[in-house]
C-alpha positions in Angstrom: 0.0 0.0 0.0 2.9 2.5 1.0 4.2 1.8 -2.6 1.0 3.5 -4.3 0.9 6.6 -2.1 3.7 8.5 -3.7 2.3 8.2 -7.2 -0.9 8.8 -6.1 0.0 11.5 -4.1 2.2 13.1 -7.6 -0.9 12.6 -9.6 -3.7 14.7 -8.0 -0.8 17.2 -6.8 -0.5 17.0 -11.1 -4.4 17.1 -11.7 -4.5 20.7 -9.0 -1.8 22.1 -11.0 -4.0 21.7 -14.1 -6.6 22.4 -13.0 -5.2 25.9 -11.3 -3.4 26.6 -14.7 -6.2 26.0 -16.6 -8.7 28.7 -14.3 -5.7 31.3 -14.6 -5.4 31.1 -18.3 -9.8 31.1 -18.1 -9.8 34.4 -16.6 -7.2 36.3 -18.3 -8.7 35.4 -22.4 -12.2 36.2 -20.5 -10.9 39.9 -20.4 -9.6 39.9 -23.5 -12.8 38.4 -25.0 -14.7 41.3 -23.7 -12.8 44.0 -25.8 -14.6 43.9 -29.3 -12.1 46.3 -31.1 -8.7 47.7 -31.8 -7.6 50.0 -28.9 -6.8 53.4 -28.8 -5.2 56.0 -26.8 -7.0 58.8 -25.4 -6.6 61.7 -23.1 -9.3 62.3 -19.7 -9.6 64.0 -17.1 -10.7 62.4 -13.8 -11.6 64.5 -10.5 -11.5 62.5 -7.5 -10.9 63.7 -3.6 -10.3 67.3 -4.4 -7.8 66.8 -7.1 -8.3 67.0 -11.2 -5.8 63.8 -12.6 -5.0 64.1 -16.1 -4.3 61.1 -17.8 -4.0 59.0 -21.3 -5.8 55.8 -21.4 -5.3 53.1 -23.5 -9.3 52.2 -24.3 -10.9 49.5 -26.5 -14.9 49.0 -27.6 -16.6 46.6 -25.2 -19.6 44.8 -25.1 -20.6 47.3 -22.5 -18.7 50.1 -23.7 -15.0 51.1 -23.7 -12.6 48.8 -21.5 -9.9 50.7 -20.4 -7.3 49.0 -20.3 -4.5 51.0 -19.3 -3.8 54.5 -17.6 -1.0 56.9 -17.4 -1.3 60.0 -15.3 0.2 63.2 -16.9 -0.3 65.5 -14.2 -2.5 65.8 -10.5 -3.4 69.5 -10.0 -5.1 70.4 -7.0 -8.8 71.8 -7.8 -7.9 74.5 -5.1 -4.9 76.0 -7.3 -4.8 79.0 -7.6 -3.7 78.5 -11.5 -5.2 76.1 -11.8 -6.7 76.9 -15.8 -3.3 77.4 -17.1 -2.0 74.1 -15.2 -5.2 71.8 -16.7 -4.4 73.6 -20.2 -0.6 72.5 -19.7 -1.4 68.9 -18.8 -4.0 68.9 -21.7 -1.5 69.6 -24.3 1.5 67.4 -22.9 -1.5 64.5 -22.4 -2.2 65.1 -26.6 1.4 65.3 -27.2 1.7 62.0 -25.3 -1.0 60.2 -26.4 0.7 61.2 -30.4 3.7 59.3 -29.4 1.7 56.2 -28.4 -0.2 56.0 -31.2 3.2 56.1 -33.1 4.8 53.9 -31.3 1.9 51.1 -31.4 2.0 52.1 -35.2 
């Protein structure tokens, strides 16, 4: 009986290993399924907790609309700033210059 125990033992430790691999691979090409589209870059805004975050985004069509599915944060400007227009106007233009060079890049 002792001589059956180590391959038994090897064989579901092999079958969990599958089985694991095979929910981890599941889940990542679920995401990717839901993206319906090439992706683009694009530049937002996003306020949150008293602060205006400018970022570029890396967005593709969904099944339930765009799927972002990376961000980059230009510039955080506090919504209290006293220049606050001329900083947002600043991180607009350096966030379209940016998201130029991406598009480039991905060609």
């Amino acid at each position: 009986m002792r001589l059956l125990t180590l391959p038994v033992t090897l064989i579901v430790l092999a079958v969990l290993l599958y089985l694991l691999f095979a929910v981890v691979r599941r889940s990542g090409t679920a995401s990717r399924r839901d993206v319906g589209g090439p992706a683009r870059w694009e530049a937002d805004t996003v306020m949150e907790n008293g602060w205006t975050l400018i970022v570029v985004r890396k967005v593709a069509p969904g099944r339930n609309g765009p799927v972002e599915l990376t961000r980059q944060t230009v510039r955080a400007i506090a919504d209290n700033d006293p220049d606050w227009d001329e900083r947002y106007r600043e991180g607009m233009l350096e966030a379209r210059n940016r998201v130029s060079t991406l598009e480039i890049e991905n060609g």
